[in-house]
C-alpha positions as CSV (number, residue, x, y, z in Angstrom):
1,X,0.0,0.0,0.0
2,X,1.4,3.1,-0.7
3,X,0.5,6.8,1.1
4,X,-2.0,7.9,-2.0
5,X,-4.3,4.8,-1.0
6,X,-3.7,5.2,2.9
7,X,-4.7,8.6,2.5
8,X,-7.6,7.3,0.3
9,X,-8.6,4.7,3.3
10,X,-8.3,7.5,5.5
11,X,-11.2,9.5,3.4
12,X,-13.4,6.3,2.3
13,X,-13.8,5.0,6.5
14,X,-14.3,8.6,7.9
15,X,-16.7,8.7,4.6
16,X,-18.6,5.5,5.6
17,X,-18.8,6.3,9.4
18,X,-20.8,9.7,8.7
19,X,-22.8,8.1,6.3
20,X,-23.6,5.5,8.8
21,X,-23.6,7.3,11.9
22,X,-27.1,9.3,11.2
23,X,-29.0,5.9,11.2
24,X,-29.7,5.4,14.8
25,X,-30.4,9.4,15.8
26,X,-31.9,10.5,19.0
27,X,-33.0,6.9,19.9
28,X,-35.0,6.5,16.6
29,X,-34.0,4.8,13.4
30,X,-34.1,6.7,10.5
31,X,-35.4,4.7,7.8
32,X,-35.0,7.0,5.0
33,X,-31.0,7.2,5.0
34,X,-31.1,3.1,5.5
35,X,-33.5,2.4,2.9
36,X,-30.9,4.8,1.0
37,X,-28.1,2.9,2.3
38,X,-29.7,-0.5,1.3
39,X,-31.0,0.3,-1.9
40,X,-27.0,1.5,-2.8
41,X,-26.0,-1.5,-2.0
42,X,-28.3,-3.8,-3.6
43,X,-26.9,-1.3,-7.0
44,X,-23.2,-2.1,-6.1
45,X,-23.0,-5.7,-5.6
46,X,-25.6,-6.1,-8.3
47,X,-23.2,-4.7,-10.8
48,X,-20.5,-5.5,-8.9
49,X,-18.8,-2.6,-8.4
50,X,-16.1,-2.3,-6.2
51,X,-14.5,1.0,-5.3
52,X,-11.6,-0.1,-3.3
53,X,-10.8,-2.6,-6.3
54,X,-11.0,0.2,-8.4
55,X,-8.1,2.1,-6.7
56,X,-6.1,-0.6,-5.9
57,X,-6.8,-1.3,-2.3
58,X,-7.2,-5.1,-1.8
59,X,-10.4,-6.2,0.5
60,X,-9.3,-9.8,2.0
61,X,-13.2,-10.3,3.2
62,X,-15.1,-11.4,0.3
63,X,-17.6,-9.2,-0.9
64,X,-17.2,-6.3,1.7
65,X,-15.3,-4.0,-0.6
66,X,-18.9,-4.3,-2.8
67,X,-21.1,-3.3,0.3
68,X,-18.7,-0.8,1.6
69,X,-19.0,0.9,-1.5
70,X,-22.8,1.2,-1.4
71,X,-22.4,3.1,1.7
72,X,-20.2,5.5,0.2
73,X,-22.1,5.4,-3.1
74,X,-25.6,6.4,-0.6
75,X,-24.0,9.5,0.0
76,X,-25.1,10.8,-3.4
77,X,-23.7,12.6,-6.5
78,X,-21.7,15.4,-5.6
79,X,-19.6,13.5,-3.2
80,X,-18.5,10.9,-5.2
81,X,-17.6,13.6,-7.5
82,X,-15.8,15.5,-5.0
83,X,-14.0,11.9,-4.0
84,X,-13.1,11.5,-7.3
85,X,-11.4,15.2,-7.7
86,X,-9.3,14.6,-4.4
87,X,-8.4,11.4,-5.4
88,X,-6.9,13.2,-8.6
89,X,-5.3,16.0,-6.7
90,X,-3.7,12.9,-4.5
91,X,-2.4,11.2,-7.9
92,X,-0.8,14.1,-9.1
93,X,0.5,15.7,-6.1
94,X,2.3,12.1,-5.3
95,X,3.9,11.9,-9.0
């Protein structure tokens, strides 16, 4: 592993803790971010798509690099775009 992906890892597990976190709020479940959250990943390990594959961090526990990614994928448009900006600014700033 080198420090663009520990960085990475660093972004993607704060990433799926927040997205996470608001779940269980003020001793209530909030079923509209898990019914987001489960309908992302149902979309990610249906097409299989793997995120930390994609950037070349290995998952050893099969499957989990699929539902890990529909977490961060529930967190909508903009920040996977804004993921995928840093993750260029890391590339080139580690050339």
């Amino acid at each position: 592993m080198n420090i663009n992906q520990l960085v990475l890892l660093a972004i993607l597990a704060e990433s799926i803790w927040e997205t996470v976190k608001p779940i269980w709020e003020k001793k209530k479940l909030n079923a509209d971010k898990l019914g987001s959250i489960a309908v992302s990943i149902i979309i990610t390990v249906g097409a299989g798509v793997d995120l930390f594959t994609i950037v070349g961090i290995p998952i050893n526990v099969p499957s989990l690099g699929l539902v890990l990614t529909g977490i961060i994928i529930s967190r909508g448009a903009n920040f996977i775009h804004d993921l995928m900006r840093l993750t260029e600014a890391i590339k080139i700033k580690h050339k």
